[in-house]
N, C-alpha and C positions, 0 to 999 in steps of 0.2 A: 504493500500500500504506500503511498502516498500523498501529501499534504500543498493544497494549492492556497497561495495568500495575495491576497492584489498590496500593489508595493506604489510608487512613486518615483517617477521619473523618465515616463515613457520609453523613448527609443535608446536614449542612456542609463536605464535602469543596471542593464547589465554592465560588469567590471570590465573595466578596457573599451568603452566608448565615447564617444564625445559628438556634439553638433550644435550646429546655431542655424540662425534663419536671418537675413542680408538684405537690404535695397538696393536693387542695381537699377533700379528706376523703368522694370519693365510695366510696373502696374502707374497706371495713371496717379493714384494719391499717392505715389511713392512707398505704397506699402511694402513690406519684408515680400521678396518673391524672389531668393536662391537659396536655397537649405544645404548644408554636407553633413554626412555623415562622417567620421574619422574613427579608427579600431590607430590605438597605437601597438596591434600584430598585425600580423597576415590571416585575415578567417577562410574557411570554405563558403563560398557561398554556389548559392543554388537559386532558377527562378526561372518562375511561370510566367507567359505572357499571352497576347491577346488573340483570338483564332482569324481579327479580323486579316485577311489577305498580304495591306497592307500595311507592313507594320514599320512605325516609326524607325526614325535614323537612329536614335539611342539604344533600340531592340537589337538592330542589324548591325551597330558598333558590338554589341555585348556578344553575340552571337558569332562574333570573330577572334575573339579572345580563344585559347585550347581549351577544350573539354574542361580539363581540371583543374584550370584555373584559381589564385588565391586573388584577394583585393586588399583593401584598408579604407578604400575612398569611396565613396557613391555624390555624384554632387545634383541637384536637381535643381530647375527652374521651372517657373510659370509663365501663363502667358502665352506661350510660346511652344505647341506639339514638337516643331523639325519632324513634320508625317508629312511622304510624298513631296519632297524635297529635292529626290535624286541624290545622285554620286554628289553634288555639292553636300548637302546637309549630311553627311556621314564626314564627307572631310570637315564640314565644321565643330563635329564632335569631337573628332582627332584635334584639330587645331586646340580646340577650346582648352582640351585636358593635354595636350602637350605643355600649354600653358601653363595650368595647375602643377603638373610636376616639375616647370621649371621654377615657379616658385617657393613651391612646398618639397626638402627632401625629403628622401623616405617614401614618398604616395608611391604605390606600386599598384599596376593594373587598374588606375580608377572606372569608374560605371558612370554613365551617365542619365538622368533619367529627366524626361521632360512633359510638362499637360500644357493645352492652352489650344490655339487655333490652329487649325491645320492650312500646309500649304504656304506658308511664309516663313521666309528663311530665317535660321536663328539670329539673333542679334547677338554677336560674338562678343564683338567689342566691349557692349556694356556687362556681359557676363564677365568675362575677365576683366575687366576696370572694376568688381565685386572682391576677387581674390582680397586687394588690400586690406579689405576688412574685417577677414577671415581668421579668428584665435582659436586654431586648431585644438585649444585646451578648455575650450568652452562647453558647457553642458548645458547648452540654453533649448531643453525640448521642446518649451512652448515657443521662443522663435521660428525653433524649424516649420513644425508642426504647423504653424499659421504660415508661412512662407510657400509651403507647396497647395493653398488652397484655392483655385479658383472662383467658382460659383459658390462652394462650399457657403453653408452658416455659421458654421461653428469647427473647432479642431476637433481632430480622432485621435485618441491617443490610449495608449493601456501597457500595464508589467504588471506579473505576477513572478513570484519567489516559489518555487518549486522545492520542498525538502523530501529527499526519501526517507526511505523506514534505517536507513544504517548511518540516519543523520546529515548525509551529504547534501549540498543542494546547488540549485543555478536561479538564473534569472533569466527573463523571457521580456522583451519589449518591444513597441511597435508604435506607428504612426502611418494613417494613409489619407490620403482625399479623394473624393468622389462624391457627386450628386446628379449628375448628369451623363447622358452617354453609358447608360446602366443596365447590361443586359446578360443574364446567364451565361459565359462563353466563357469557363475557366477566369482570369483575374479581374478583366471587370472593373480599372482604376487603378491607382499608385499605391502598393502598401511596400515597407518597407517592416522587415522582420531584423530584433539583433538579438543574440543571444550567449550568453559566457558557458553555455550545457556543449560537453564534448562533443557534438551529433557526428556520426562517421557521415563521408561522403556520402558512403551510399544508400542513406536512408535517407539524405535529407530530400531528393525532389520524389521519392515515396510517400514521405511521409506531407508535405505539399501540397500533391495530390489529391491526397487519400481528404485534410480538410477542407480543400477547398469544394469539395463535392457537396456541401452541406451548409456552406457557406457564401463564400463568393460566387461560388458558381450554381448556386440556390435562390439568387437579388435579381432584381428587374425593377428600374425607375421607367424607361422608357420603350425598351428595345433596343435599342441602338449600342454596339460596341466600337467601343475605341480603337484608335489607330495606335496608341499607347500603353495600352494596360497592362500592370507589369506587379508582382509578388518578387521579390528579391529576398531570401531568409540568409543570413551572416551569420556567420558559428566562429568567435575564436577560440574557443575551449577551455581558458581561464579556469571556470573553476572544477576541471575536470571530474565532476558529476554527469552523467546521464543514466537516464531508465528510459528504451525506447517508448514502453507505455504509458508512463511521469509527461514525456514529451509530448507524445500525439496528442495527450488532453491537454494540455496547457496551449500548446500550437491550438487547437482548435478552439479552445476559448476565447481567444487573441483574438483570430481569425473570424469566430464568433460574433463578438461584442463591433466592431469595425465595421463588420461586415453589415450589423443592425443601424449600423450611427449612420451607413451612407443610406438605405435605404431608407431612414427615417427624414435626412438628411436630403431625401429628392428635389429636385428642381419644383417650388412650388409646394411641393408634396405637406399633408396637414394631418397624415395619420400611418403609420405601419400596419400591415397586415399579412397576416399568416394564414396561408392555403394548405392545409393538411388534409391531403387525400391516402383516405383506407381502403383496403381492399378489392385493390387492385389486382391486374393477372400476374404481375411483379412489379418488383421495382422500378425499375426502367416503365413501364406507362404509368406507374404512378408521379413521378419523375416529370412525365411528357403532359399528362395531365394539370398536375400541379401547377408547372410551367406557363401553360396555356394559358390558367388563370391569373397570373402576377404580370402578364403581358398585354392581356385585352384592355384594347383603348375603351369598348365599352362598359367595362365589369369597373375599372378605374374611376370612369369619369361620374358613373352611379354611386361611388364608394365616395369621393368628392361632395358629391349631393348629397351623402347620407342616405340613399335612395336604396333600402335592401331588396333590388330588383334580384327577386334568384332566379327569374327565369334566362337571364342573362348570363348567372354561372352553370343552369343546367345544360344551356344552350354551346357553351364553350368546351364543356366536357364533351358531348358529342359534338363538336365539331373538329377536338383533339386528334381524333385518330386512331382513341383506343377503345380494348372492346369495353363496353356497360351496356347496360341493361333499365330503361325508365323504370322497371316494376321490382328493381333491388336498390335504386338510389334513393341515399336520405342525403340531405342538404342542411347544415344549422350554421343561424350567426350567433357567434357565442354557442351558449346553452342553447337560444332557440329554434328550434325545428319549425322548418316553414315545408320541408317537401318530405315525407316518406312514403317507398315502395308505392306509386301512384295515385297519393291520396295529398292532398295539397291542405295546408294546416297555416295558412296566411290569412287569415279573419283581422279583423280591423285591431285586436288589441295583442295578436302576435305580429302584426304590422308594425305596432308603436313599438313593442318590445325589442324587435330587429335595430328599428331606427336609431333606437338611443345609445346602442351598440354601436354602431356606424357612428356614432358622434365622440365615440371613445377616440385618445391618442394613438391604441393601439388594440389591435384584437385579434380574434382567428374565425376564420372560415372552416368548413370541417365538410367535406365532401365524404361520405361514405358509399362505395361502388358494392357492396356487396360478393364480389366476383369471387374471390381469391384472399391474397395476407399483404401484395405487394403495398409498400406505403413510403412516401415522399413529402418532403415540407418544405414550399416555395416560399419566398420571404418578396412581397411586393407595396407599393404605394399609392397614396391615389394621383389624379392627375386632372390640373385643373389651370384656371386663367393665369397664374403666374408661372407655368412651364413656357407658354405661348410668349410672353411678354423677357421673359429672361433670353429665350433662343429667338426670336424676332429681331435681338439686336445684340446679339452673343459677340460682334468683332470690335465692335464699338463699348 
């Protein structure tokens, strides 16, 4: 067994790290928008990124590094994707972090990572005219933290102190942004994972994997996936503790909690909602089903309204793709049952019941298929006049 404790100090929680957050004057009010992270070792690092096609110049820099690459550096800016840039915006990543290592000794193999507008070349210069400001020995997580946020409302941030049972223990920290551009497809947004737990190489993009199926790749704000989205997990080993199973949970609660704050955190979005479909033919359609639901622009925009339209969710399930049956589905918001096995239980005062549900910050929808045991939990938002008004003028 093992004992998990939430701790302070986000992405620096763990021993052996350091970052700040920077104005290099990409954001209009000159807010903080270039973050680094710094390991004074060498970690393994490992990481997931976006299934869209095109993936940014930061991806396809990182992607050129050897297989087993170690790092110390990750530097990230806003504002600014470098997606769909071409062979220039790849040599500008090169440039940028040649730059940082001629300033900073010691950075070996830095990362780059970038959010912001697609299709417009990095601004180099003002990136590197940031270097100067750079105290590599800073642990300023709430800089970084707010540095890499674009639309974002608020920061993402979490550590937990992991002790085993023979007293040993590590730390686990993190930071990501995302509210927009939010769609099931593996990473799904910038998270950046550090950690002092010895992880071997070769559990960590298993182990990666394995959470983000339940997590990251469980969210839908909009549909829409990035040209950027990127999971990077750093292990320098410090405090030479691990237990692979100590790990997956705490990676997943990280992964977890993040993974809640963006979709609460939607463009617009005024409520989280949880689609937990049972009894399905497996997993996988429960999965596909779930999905379906955290995606439709109808079932959303009803959710928005407070409108517990379920004929809107029953109508999504079968239009999923998987097998059900009208005369085994039950349908409830909250506790309340509005549809079972073909008998409709929506009367004027399980109407209101539904509704006030829907008026919660947060709830769960509860699909039951009857079919089988398969079962899956999409994690989605509503969508409403302020998504249209933030991406109406998203370059501006």
């Amino acid at each position: 067994m093992f004992s998990v404790f939430p701790i302070d100090g986000g992405i620096v929680a763990p021993q052996g790290f350091y970052c700040d957050g920077v104005s290099a004057g990409l954001k209009k009010d000159c807010g903080l928008d270039v973050a680094f992270i710094y390991a004074d070792s060498l970690c393994e690092v490992e990481g997931v990124f976006t299934q869209n096609k095109f993936c940014a110049a930061p991806i396809v820099h990182f992607q050129s590094y050897p297989k087993d690459f170690k790092t110390n550096f990750v530097l990230i800016n806003a504002k600014n994707a470098n997606a769909l840039t071409g062979n220039e915006g790849i040599e500008n990543v090169k440039e940028v972090l040649g730059e940082l290592q001629s300033r900073f000794n010691g950075i070996q193999n830095p990362i780059m990572s970038s959010t912001g507008v697609i299709g417009v070349q990095l601004p180099k210069e003002k990136i590197v005219a940031s270097f100067s400001k750079f105290d590599l020995s800073q642990k300023n997580h709430k800089n970084a933290s707010n540095a890499i946020l674009t639309t974002d409302r608020f920061e993402k941030t979490i550590a937990f102190e992991v002790v085993l049972d023979d007293k040993a223990s590590f730390k686990i920290g993190a930071m990501c942004k995302g509210a927009g551009m939010i769609n099931p497809s593996l990473a799904t947004m910038l998270c950046f994972i550090t950690t002092d737990a010895d992880v071997p190489k070769s559990d960590m993009k298993e182990l990666l994997l394995k959470a983000a199926d339940s997590t990251f790749n469980a969210i839908s704000v909009d549909g829409d996936t990035s040209t950027n989205d990127s999971i990077l997990l750093l292990s320098n080993g410090k405090s030479g503790a691990y237990e692979r199973e100590a790990f997956l949970f705490a990676l997943e609660k990280v992964m977890h909690k993040l993974a809640m704050d963006i979709t609460r955190d939607g463009e617009g979005a005024t409520k989280l909602v949880a689609f937990e479909v049972n009894g399905a033919k497996d997993d996988l359609e429960a999965q596909k089903c779930a999905k379906a639901l955290s995606q439709s622009l109808l079932v959303k925009t009803a959710l928005f309204g407070c409108d517990p339209n379920w004929g809107r969710i029953a109508s999504t399930i079968g239009a999923s793709g998987i097998f059900c049956d009208s005369k085994k589905l039950e349908i409830y918001f909250g506790d309340v049952c509005v549809y079972k096995k073909g008998v409709i239980y929506f009367d004027k005062e399980n109407e209101q019941k539904a509704a006030e549900i829907l008026k919660q910050d947060s709830f769960k929808i509860t699909c039951e298929l009857g079919v089988a045991e398969g079962s899956f939990t999409a994690y989605g938002c509503d969508l409403g006049y302020e998504y249209v008004k933030i991406n109406a003028d998203y370059r501006t």
